[in-house]
C-alpha positions as CSV (number, residue, x, y, z in Angstrom):
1,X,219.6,274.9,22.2
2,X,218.7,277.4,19.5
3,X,215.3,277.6,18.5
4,X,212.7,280.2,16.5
5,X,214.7,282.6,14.0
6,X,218.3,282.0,15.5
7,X,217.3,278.2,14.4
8,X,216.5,278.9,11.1
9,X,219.0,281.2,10.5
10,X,221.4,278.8,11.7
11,X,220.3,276.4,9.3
12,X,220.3,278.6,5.9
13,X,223.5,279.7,7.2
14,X,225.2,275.9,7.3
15,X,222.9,275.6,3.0
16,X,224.3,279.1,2.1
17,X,228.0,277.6,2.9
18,X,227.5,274.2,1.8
19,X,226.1,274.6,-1.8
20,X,228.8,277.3,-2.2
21,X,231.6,274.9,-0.9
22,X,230.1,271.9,-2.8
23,X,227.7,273.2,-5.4
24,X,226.7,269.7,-6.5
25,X,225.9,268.5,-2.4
26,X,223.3,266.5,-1.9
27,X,222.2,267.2,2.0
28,X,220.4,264.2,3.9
29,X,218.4,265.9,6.5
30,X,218.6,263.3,9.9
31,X,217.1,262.8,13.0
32,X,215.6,266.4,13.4
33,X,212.8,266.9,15.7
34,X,209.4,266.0,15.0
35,X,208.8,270.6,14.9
36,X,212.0,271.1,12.4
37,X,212.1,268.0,10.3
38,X,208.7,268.8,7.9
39,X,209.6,272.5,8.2
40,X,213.2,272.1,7.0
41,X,212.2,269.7,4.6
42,X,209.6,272.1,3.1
43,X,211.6,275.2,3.5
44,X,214.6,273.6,1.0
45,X,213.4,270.4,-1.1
46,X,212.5,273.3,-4.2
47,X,216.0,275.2,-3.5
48,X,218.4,272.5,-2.8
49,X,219.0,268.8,-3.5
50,X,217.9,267.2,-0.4
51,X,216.0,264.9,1.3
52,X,215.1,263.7,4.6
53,X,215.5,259.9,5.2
54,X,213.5,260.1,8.7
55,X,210.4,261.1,6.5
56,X,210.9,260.5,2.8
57,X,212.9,256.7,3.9
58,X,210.7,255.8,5.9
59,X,207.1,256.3,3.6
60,X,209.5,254.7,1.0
61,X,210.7,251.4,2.6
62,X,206.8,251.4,4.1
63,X,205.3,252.0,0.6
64,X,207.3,249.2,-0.1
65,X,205.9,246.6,2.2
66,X,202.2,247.9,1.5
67,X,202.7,246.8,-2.3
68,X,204.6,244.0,-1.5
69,X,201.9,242.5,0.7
70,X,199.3,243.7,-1.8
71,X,201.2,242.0,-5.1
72,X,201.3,238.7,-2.9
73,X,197.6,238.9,-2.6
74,X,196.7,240.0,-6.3
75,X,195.2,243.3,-4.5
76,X,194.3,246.8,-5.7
77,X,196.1,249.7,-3.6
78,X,193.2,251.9,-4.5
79,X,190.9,249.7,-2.4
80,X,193.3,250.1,0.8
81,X,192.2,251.8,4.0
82,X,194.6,252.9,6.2
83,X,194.9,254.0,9.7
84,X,198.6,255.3,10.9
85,X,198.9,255.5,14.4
86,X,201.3,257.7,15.1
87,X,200.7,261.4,13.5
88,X,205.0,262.7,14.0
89,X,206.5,263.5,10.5
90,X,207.5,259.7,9.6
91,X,204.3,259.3,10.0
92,X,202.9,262.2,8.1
93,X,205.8,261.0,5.4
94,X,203.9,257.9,5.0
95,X,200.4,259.3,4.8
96,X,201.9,261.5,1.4
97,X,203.7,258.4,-0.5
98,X,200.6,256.0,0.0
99,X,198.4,259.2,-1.8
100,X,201.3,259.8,-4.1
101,X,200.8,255.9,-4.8
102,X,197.1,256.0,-4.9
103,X,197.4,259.0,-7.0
104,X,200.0,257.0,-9.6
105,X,197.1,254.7,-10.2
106,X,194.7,257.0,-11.1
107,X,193.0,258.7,-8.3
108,X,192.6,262.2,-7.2
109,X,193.9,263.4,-4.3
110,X,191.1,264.0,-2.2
111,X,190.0,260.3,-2.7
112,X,193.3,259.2,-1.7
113,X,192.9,261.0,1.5
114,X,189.6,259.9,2.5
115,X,191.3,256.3,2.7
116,X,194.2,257.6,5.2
117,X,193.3,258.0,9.1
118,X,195.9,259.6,11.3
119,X,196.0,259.5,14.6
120,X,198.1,261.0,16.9
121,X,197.7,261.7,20.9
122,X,194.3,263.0,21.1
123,X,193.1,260.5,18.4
124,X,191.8,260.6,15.0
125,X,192.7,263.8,13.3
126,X,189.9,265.4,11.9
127,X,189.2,269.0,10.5
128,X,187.2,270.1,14.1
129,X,190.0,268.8,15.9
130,X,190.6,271.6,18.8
131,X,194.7,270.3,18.2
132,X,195.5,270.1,14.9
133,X,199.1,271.3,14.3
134,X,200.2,271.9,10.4
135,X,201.0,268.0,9.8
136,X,198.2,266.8,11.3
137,X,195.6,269.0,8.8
138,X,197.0,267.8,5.6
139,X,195.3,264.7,6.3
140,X,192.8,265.4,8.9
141,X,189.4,263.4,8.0
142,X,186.1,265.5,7.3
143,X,184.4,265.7,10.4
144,X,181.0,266.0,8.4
145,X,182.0,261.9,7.5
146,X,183.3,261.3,11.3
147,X,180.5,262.6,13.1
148,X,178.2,259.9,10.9
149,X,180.0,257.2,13.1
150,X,178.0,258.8,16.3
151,X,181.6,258.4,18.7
152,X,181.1,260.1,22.3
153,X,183.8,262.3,22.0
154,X,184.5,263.9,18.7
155,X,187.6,265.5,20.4
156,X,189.1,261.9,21.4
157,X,188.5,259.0,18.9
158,X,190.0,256.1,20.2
159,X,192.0,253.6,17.8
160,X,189.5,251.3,18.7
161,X,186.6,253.4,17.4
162,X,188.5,254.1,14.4
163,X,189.2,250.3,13.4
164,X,185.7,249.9,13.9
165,X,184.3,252.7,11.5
166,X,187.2,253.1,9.1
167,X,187.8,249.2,8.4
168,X,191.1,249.6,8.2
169,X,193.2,246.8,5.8
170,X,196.5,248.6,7.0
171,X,197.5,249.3,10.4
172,X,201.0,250.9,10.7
173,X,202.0,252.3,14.2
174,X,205.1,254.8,14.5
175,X,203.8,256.0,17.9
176,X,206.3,254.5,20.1
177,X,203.6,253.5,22.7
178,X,203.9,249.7,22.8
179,X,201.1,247.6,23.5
180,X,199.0,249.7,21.9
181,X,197.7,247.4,18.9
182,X,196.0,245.2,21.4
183,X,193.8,242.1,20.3
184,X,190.5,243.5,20.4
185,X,191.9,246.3,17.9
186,X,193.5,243.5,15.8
187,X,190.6,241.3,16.1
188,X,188.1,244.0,15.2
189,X,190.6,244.6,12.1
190,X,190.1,240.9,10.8
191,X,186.5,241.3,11.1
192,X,186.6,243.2,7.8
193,X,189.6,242.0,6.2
194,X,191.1,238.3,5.4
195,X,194.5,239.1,5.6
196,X,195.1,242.7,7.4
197,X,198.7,244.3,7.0
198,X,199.7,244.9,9.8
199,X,203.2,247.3,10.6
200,X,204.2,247.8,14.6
201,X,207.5,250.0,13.5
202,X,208.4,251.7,16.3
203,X,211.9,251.0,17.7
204,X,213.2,249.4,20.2
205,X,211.6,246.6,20.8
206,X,210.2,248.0,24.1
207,X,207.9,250.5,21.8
208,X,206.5,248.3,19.6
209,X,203.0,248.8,19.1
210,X,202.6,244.3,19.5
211,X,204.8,241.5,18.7
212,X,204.6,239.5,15.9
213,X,203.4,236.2,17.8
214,X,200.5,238.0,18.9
215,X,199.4,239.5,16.0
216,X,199.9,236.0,14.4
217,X,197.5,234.0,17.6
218,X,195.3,236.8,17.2
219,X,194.9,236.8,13.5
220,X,195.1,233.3,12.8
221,X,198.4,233.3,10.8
222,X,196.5,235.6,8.7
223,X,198.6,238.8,9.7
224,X,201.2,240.2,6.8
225,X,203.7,241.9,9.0
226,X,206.6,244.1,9.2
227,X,208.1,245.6,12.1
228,X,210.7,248.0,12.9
229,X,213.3,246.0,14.6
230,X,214.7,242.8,13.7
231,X,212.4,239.6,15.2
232,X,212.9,236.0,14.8
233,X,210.2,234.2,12.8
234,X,206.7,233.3,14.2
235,X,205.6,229.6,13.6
236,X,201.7,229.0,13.6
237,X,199.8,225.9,13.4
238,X,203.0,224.2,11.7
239,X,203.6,227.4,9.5
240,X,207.0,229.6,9.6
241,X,206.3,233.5,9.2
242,X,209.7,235.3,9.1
243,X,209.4,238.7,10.0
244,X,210.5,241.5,7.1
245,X,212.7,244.1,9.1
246,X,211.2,247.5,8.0
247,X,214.8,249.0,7.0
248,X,215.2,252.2,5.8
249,X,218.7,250.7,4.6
250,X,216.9,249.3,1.4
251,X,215.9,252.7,0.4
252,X,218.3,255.9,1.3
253,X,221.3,254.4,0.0
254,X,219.8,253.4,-3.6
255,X,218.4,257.0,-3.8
256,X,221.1,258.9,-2.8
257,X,223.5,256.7,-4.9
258,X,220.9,257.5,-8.3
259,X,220.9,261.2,-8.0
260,X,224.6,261.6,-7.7
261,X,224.9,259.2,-10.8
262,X,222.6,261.1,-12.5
263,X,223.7,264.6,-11.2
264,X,219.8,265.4,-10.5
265,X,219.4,268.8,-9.1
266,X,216.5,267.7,-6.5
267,X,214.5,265.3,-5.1
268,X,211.4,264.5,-5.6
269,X,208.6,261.9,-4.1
270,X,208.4,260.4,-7.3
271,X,212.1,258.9,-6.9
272,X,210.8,257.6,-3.7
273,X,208.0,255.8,-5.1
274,X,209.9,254.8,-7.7
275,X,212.2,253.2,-5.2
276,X,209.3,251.7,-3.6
277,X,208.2,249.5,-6.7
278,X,211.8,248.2,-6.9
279,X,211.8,247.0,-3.6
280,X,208.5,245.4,-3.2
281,X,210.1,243.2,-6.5
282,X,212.3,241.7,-4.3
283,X,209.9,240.3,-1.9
284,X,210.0,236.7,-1.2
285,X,206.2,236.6,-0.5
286,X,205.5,237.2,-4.3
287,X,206.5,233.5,-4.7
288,X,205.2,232.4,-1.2
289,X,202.3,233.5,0.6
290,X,203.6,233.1,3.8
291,X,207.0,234.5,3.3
292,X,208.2,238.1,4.5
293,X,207.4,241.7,3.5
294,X,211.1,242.0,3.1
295,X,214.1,240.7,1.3
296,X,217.2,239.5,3.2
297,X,219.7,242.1,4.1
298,X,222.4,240.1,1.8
299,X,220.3,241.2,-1.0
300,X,220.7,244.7,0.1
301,X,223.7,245.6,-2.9
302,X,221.7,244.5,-5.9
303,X,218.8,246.2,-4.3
304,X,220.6,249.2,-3.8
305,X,222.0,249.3,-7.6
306,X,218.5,248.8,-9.0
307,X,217.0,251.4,-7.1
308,X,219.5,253.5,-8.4
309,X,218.7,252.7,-11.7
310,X,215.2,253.5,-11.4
311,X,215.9,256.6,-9.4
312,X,218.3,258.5,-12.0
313,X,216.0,257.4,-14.5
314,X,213.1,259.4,-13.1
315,X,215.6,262.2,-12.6
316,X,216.2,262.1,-16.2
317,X,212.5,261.6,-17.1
318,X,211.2,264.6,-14.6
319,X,213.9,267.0,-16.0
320,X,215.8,267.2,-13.2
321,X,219.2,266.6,-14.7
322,X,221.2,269.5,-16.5
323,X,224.1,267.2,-17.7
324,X,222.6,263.2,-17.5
325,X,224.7,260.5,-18.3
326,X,224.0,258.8,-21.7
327,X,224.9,255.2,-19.9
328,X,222.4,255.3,-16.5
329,X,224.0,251.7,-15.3
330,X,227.5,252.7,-16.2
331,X,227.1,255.8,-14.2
332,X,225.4,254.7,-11.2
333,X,228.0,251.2,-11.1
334,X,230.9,253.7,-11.3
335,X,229.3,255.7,-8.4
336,X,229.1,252.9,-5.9
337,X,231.5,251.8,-3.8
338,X,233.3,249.0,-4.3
339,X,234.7,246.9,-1.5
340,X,237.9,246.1,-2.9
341,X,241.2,246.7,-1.2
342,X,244.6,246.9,-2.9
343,X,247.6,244.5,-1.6
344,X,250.0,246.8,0.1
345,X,253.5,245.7,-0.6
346,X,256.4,247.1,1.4
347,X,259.0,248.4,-0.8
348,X,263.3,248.1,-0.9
349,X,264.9,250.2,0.2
Protein backbone atom coordinates (compact mmCIF):
# COMPACT_ATOMS: atom_id res chain seq x y z
CA UNK A 1 0.00 0.00 0.00
CA UNK A 2 0.94 3.66 -0.34
CA UNK A 3 2.44 5.31 2.41
CA UNK A 4 4.68 8.71 3.24
CA UNK A 5 4.08 11.53 0.48
CA UNK A 6 2.46 9.29 -2.23
CA UNK A 7 -0.17 8.71 0.82
CA UNK A 8 -0.83 12.06 1.40
CA UNK A 9 -0.82 13.12 -1.93
CA UNK A 10 -3.27 10.56 -2.65
CA UNK A 11 -5.49 11.73 -0.13
CA UNK A 12 -5.54 15.70 -1.07
CA UNK A 13 -5.94 14.39 -4.46
CA UNK A 14 -9.39 12.32 -3.75
CA UNK A 15 -10.41 16.39 -1.25
CA UNK A 16 -9.16 18.43 -4.30
CA UNK A 17 -11.78 16.32 -6.57
CA UNK A 18 -14.47 15.86 -4.16
CA UNK A 19 -15.18 19.43 -2.87
CA UNK A 20 -14.88 20.46 -6.58
CA UNK A 21 -17.41 17.73 -7.65
CA UNK A 22 -19.63 18.33 -4.50
CA UNK A 23 -18.68 21.66 -3.00
CA UNK A 24 -21.16 21.28 -0.09
CA UNK A 25 -19.57 17.36 0.75
CA UNK A 26 -19.38 16.50 4.04
CA UNK A 27 -16.40 13.70 4.12
CA UNK A 28 -16.62 11.01 7.11
CA UNK A 29 -13.10 9.92 7.53
CA UNK A 30 -13.41 5.81 8.53
CA UNK A 31 -11.51 3.12 9.69
CA UNK A 32 -8.03 4.73 8.89
CA UNK A 33 -5.05 3.49 10.74
CA UNK A 34 -4.26 4.37 14.07
CA UNK A 35 -0.69 6.63 11.97
CA UNK A 36 -3.31 8.41 9.30
CA UNK A 37 -6.52 8.82 11.20
CA UNK A 38 -5.29 11.94 13.73
CA UNK A 39 -3.05 13.18 10.97
CA UNK A 40 -5.88 13.33 8.29
CA UNK A 41 -8.11 14.57 10.75
CA UNK A 42 -5.76 17.39 11.64
CA UNK A 43 -4.45 18.07 8.23
CA UNK A 44 -8.36 18.95 6.90
CA UNK A 45 -10.99 19.59 9.91
CA UNK A 46 -10.00 23.74 9.28
CA UNK A 47 -10.18 23.23 5.30
CA UNK A 48 -13.02 21.02 4.74
CA UNK A 49 -16.25 19.86 6.43
CA UNK A 50 -15.32 16.61 7.91
CA UNK A 51 -15.04 14.48 10.53
CA UNK A 52 -13.80 11.26 11.72
CA UNK A 53 -16.40 8.95 13.49
CA UNK A 54 -13.56 6.43 14.59
CA UNK A 55 -12.24 9.39 16.80
CA UNK A 56 -14.71 12.29 17.13
CA UNK A 57 -17.88 9.22 17.47
CA UNK A 58 -16.34 7.52 19.59
CA UNK A 59 -15.26 10.45 22.51
CA UNK A 60 -18.87 11.56 21.70
CA UNK A 61 -20.99 8.42 22.37
CA UNK A 62 -18.27 7.89 25.48
CA UNK A 63 -18.72 11.49 26.71
CA UNK A 64 -22.04 10.48 26.74
CA UNK A 65 -21.99 7.63 29.06
CA UNK A 66 -19.48 9.57 31.50
CA UNK A 67 -22.34 12.30 32.03
CA UNK A 68 -24.93 9.91 31.94
CA UNK A 69 -23.41 7.93 34.81
CA UNK A 70 -22.47 11.15 36.55
CA UNK A 71 -26.24 12.85 36.23
CA UNK A 72 -27.48 9.45 37.79
CA UNK A 73 -25.25 10.07 40.71
CA UNK A 74 -25.83 13.94 41.18
CA UNK A 75 -21.81 14.18 40.38
CA UNK A 76 -19.45 16.91 39.25
CA UNK A 77 -17.38 16.05 35.92
CA UNK A 78 -14.79 18.33 37.20
CA UNK A 79 -14.05 16.00 40.06
CA UNK A 80 -13.54 12.98 37.62
CA UNK A 81 -10.24 11.15 37.26
CA UNK A 82 -9.73 9.21 34.42
CA UNK A 83 -7.40 6.58 33.28
CA UNK A 84 -7.89 5.41 29.40
CA UNK A 85 -6.22 2.32 28.68
CA UNK A 86 -5.56 2.22 25.40
CA UNK A 87 -3.53 5.40 23.95
CA UNK A 88 -4.61 4.67 19.64
CA UNK A 89 -6.60 7.75 18.28
CA UNK A 90 -10.15 6.69 19.67
CA UNK A 91 -8.57 6.78 22.52
CA UNK A 92 -6.75 10.05 22.24
CA UNK A 93 -10.39 11.24 20.83
CA UNK A 94 -11.73 10.58 24.15
CA UNK A 95 -8.96 12.09 26.21
CA UNK A 96 -9.85 15.72 24.05
CA UNK A 97 -13.92 15.66 24.54
CA UNK A 98 -13.68 14.77 28.31
CA UNK A 99 -11.18 18.22 28.53
CA UNK A 100 -13.38 19.96 26.02
CA UNK A 101 -16.15 18.87 28.67
CA UNK A 102 -14.18 19.77 31.73
CA UNK A 103 -13.28 22.91 29.98
CA UNK A 104 -17.23 23.75 29.21
CA UNK A 105 -17.65 23.84 33.02
CA UNK A 106 -15.19 26.15 33.70
CA UNK A 107 -11.75 24.73 33.91
CA UNK A 108 -8.60 25.44 32.18
CA UNK A 109 -6.99 23.15 30.07
CA UNK A 110 -4.12 22.19 31.87
CA UNK A 111 -6.32 21.25 34.91
CA UNK A 112 -8.38 19.20 32.77
CA UNK A 113 -5.43 17.29 31.75
CA UNK A 114 -3.96 16.58 35.00
CA UNK A 115 -7.23 14.41 35.63
CA UNK A 116 -6.69 12.24 32.20
CA UNK A 117 -4.05 9.23 32.34
CA UNK A 118 -3.24 7.48 29.11
CA UNK A 119 -1.74 4.54 28.78
CA UNK A 120 -0.76 2.79 26.03
CA UNK A 121 1.80 -0.32 25.57
CA UNK A 122 4.67 0.73 27.55
CA UNK A 123 2.30 2.22 30.27
CA UNK A 124 1.40 5.50 31.56
CA UNK A 125 2.37 8.30 29.21
CA UNK A 126 4.32 10.78 30.73
CA UNK A 127 6.50 13.77 29.44
CA UNK A 128 10.07 11.43 30.13
CA UNK A 129 8.55 8.78 28.37
CA UNK A 130 11.57 7.33 26.03
CA UNK A 131 8.14 6.49 23.38
CA UNK A 132 5.98 9.12 23.24
CA UNK A 133 4.67 9.49 19.64
CA UNK A 134 2.63 12.91 18.77
CA UNK A 135 -0.89 11.51 20.35
CA UNK A 136 0.56 10.24 23.17
CA UNK A 137 2.28 13.87 24.32
CA UNK A 138 -0.86 15.84 24.16
CA UNK A 139 -1.73 14.24 27.22
CA UNK A 140 1.32 12.79 28.68
CA UNK A 141 1.25 13.39 32.65
CA UNK A 142 4.15 15.63 34.18
CA UNK A 143 6.67 13.31 35.23
CA UNK A 144 7.73 15.89 38.04
CA UNK A 145 3.96 14.62 39.60
CA UNK A 146 4.64 10.77 38.52
CA UNK A 147 7.90 10.40 39.94
CA UNK A 148 6.18 11.50 43.58
CA UNK A 149 4.40 8.07 43.41
CA UNK A 150 8.05 6.40 43.80
CA UNK A 151 7.12 3.39 40.85
CA UNK A 152 10.23 1.15 39.96
CA UNK A 153 10.15 1.81 36.52
CA UNK A 154 9.36 5.28 35.39
CA UNK A 155 9.70 3.86 31.76
CA UNK A 156 6.81 1.06 32.41
CA UNK A 157 3.92 2.10 34.80
CA UNK A 158 1.73 -0.68 35.11
CA UNK A 159 -2.26 -0.03 35.01
CA UNK A 160 -2.12 -1.43 38.33
CA UNK A 161 0.30 1.29 39.61
CA UNK A 162 -1.63 3.79 37.97
CA UNK A 163 -5.16 2.81 39.68
CA UNK A 164 -3.29 2.97 42.72
CA UNK A 165 -1.79 6.60 42.54
CA UNK A 166 -4.16 8.27 40.13
CA UNK A 167 -7.58 7.08 41.89
CA UNK A 168 -9.19 6.71 38.99
CA UNK A 169 -13.35 7.14 39.04
CA UNK A 170 -13.35 6.19 35.22
CA UNK A 171 -11.72 3.34 33.72
CA UNK A 172 -12.30 3.10 29.89
CA UNK A 173 -10.22 0.51 27.87
CA UNK A 174 -9.97 0.73 23.89
CA UNK A 175 -6.79 -1.50 24.05
CA UNK A 176 -8.10 -4.57 22.59
CA UNK A 177 -6.13 -6.74 25.06
CA UNK A 178 -8.94 -8.54 26.98
CA UNK A 179 -8.56 -9.53 30.39
CA UNK A 180 -6.73 -6.82 31.08
CA UNK A 181 -9.13 -4.95 33.76
CA UNK A 182 -8.54 -7.75 36.18
CA UNK A 183 -10.06 -7.69 39.78
CA UNK A 184 -7.29 -6.50 41.69
CA UNK A 185 -7.30 -3.37 39.26
CA UNK A 186 -11.11 -3.14 39.69
CA UNK A 187 -10.96 -3.76 43.28
CA UNK A 188 -8.12 -1.28 43.92
CA UNK A 189 -10.55 1.16 41.81
CA UNK A 190 -13.44 0.75 44.45
CA UNK A 191 -11.15 1.44 47.20
CA UNK A 192 -11.47 5.14 46.30
CA UNK A 193 -14.63 5.41 44.62
CA UNK A 194 -18.33 4.13 45.59
CA UNK A 195 -19.54 3.61 42.31
CA UNK A 196 -16.51 3.51 39.65
CA UNK A 197 -17.49 3.86 35.80
CA UNK A 198 -16.28 1.42 34.38
CA UNK A 199 -16.04 1.10 30.11
CA UNK A 200 -14.37 -2.33 28.59
CA UNK A 201 -15.03 -1.07 24.77
CA UNK A 202 -12.99 -2.93 22.80
CA UNK A 203 -14.65 -5.15 20.19
CA UNK A 204 -15.31 -8.37 19.80
CA UNK A 205 -16.10 -9.75 22.58
CA UNK A 206 -12.83 -11.77 22.64
CA UNK A 207 -10.93 -8.14 23.39
CA UNK A 208 -12.74 -6.93 25.96
CA UNK A 209 -10.83 -5.56 28.55
CA UNK A 210 -13.52 -7.77 31.43
CA UNK A 211 -17.04 -8.82 31.25
CA UNK A 212 -19.71 -7.19 32.80
CA UNK A 213 -20.47 -10.16 35.50
CA UNK A 214 -17.14 -9.69 36.76
CA UNK A 215 -16.87 -6.27 37.07
CA UNK A 216 -20.33 -6.55 38.72
CA UNK A 217 -18.98 -9.73 41.60
CA UNK A 218 -15.99 -7.71 41.79
CA UNK A 219 -17.57 -4.38 42.57
CA UNK A 220 -20.42 -5.37 44.41
CA UNK A 221 -23.17 -4.25 41.92
CA UNK A 222 -21.57 -1.04 42.33
CA UNK A 223 -19.94 -0.86 38.75
CA UNK A 224 -21.73 1.69 36.11
CA UNK A 225 -20.83 -0.01 32.91
CA UNK A 226 -20.75 0.29 29.24
CA UNK A 227 -19.13 -1.93 26.92
CA UNK A 228 -18.48 -2.04 23.32
CA UNK A 229 -20.41 -4.97 22.12
CA UNK A 230 -23.82 -5.84 22.89
CA UNK A 231 -24.08 -8.17 26.40
CA UNK A 232 -27.13 -9.49 28.09
CA UNK A 233 -27.87 -7.97 31.47
CA UNK A 234 -25.97 -8.94 34.74
CA UNK A 235 -28.22 -9.81 37.78
CA UNK A 236 -26.53 -9.33 41.35
CA UNK A 237 -27.88 -10.16 44.62
CA UNK A 238 -31.50 -10.02 43.11
CA UNK A 239 -30.71 -6.81 41.01
CA UNK A 240 -30.93 -6.63 37.06
CA UNK A 241 -28.00 -4.40 35.40
CA UNK A 242 -28.64 -4.23 31.63
CA UNK A 243 -25.67 -3.44 29.91
CA UNK A 244 -25.66 0.12 27.73
CA UNK A 245 -24.04 -0.83 24.24
CA UNK A 246 -21.48 1.91 23.69
CA UNK A 247 -22.74 2.75 19.96
CA UNK A 248 -21.33 5.08 17.91
CA UNK A 249 -24.80 4.73 15.96
CA UNK A 250 -26.38 7.24 18.61
CA UNK A 251 -23.96 9.88 17.64
CA UNK A 252 -22.61 10.01 13.75
CA UNK A 253 -25.81 9.85 12.23
CA UNK A 254 -27.47 12.91 14.43
CA UNK A 255 -24.29 14.95 13.49
CA UNK A 256 -23.99 14.37 10.15
CA UNK A 257 -27.73 14.81 9.64
CA UNK A 258 -27.41 18.56 11.63
CA UNK A 259 -24.72 19.93 9.55
CA UNK A 260 -26.26 19.16 6.22
CA UNK A 261 -29.60 20.71 7.67
CA UNK A 262 -27.89 23.52 8.61
CA UNK A 263 -25.38 23.73 5.64
CA UNK A 264 -22.34 24.24 8.31
CA UNK A 265 -19.18 24.63 6.60
CA UNK A 266 -17.13 22.45 9.33
CA UNK A 267 -17.05 20.56 12.26
CA UNK A 268 -16.15 21.28 15.26
CA UNK A 269 -15.73 19.37 18.87
CA UNK A 270 -18.30 21.54 20.16
CA UNK A 271 -21.06 19.77 17.95
CA UNK A 272 -19.83 16.66 19.41
CA UNK A 273 -20.18 17.63 22.87
CA UNK A 274 -23.18 19.10 22.13
CA UNK A 275 -24.28 15.71 20.84
CA UNK A 276 -23.06 14.23 23.94
CA UNK A 277 -25.54 16.21 26.43
CA UNK A 278 -28.35 15.07 24.22
CA UNK A 279 -27.63 11.65 24.56
CA UNK A 280 -26.84 11.22 28.12
CA UNK A 281 -30.78 12.89 28.38
CA UNK A 282 -31.96 9.82 27.25
CA UNK A 283 -30.48 7.58 29.74
CA UNK A 284 -32.69 5.38 31.60
CA UNK A 285 -30.44 5.42 34.71
CA UNK A 286 -31.51 9.17 35.32
CA UNK A 287 -34.78 7.69 36.66
CA UNK A 288 -33.13 4.39 37.96
CA UNK A 289 -30.00 3.92 39.60
CA UNK A 290 -29.38 0.65 38.37
CA UNK A 291 -30.50 1.02 34.80
CA UNK A 292 -28.12 1.38 31.73
CA UNK A 293 -25.60 4.02 30.52
CA UNK A 294 -27.59 3.75 27.34
CA UNK A 295 -30.89 4.12 25.72
CA UNK A 296 -32.51 1.25 23.63
CA UNK A 297 -31.60 1.16 20.04
CA UNK A 298 -35.51 1.69 19.17
CA UNK A 299 -34.98 5.06 20.64
CA UNK A 300 -32.24 5.60 18.14
CA UNK A 301 -34.61 8.05 15.53
CA UNK A 302 -35.80 10.54 18.05
CA UNK A 303 -32.29 10.54 19.27
CA UNK A 304 -30.85 11.01 16.11
CA UNK A 305 -33.40 14.12 15.32
CA UNK A 306 -32.58 15.84 18.51
CA UNK A 307 -29.00 15.59 18.18
CA UNK A 308 -29.52 17.14 15.07
CA UNK A 309 -31.23 19.86 16.51
CA UNK A 310 -28.68 20.67 18.92
CA UNK A 311 -25.94 20.14 16.32
CA UNK A 312 -27.18 22.80 13.57
CA UNK A 313 -27.80 24.96 16.34
CA UNK A 314 -24.25 25.14 17.47
CA UNK A 315 -23.35 25.48 13.81
CA UNK A 316 -25.48 28.47 13.68
CA UNK A 317 -24.28 29.77 17.13
CA UNK A 318 -20.34 29.17 16.28
CA UNK A 319 -20.76 30.99 12.80
CA UNK A 320 -20.34 28.22 10.89
CA UNK A 321 -23.28 28.53 8.51
CA UNK A 322 -23.17 31.04 5.48
CA UNK A 323 -26.89 30.47 4.50
CA UNK A 324 -28.77 28.77 7.87
CA UNK A 325 -32.22 27.86 7.78
CA UNK A 326 -34.64 30.23 9.66
CA UNK A 327 -36.74 26.87 10.82
CA UNK A 328 -33.74 24.48 12.47
CA UNK A 329 -36.42 21.48 13.04
CA UNK A 330 -38.10 21.97 9.66
CA UNK A 331 -34.72 21.70 8.00
CA UNK A 332 -33.14 18.94 9.75
CA UNK A 333 -36.96 16.85 9.57
CA UNK A 334 -36.85 17.54 5.85
CA UNK A 335 -33.24 16.20 5.81
CA UNK A 336 -33.86 12.80 7.22
CA UNK A 337 -34.86 9.95 5.73
CA UNK A 338 -38.07 8.86 5.80
CA UNK A 339 -38.90 5.17 5.61
CA UNK A 340 -41.91 5.36 3.56
CA UNK A 341 -42.40 3.50 0.33
CA UNK A 342 -44.85 4.36 -2.40
CA UNK A 343 -47.51 1.58 -3.66
CA UNK A 344 -46.40 0.58 -7.07
CA UNK A 345 -49.33 0.05 -9.23
CA UNK A 346 -48.96 -1.68 -12.58
CA UNK A 347 -50.54 0.31 -15.28
CA UNK A 348 -53.04 -0.68 -18.62
CA UNK A 349 -51.91 -0.97 -21.23
Amino acid sequence: RLGGKEYDDFIESFVQAITKRYPNVLIQWEDFSKQQAQPILDRYRDKVCCFNDDIQGTAGVVVAGILAAIKGMNGDIKEQRIVLFGAGSAGIGIAELITQAMIQEGMTREAAKERIFVMGRNGLAHTQSEELDDLKARFAQKAEAIQKWGVSDMQKIPLLETVKHAKPTILVGTSTQPGTFTEEIITEMKKHVARPIIFPLSNPTSKSEAHPDDLMKWTRGQALVATGSPYPPVEYEGIKHVIGQCNNVFIFPGVGLGVIASKATRVTDKMFLKAADVLSRYAPILNNPYASLFPRLTELRAISRDVAIAVAKEAIEAGMCTNPPQDIEKAVDEAMWQPNYAQIKKMKR
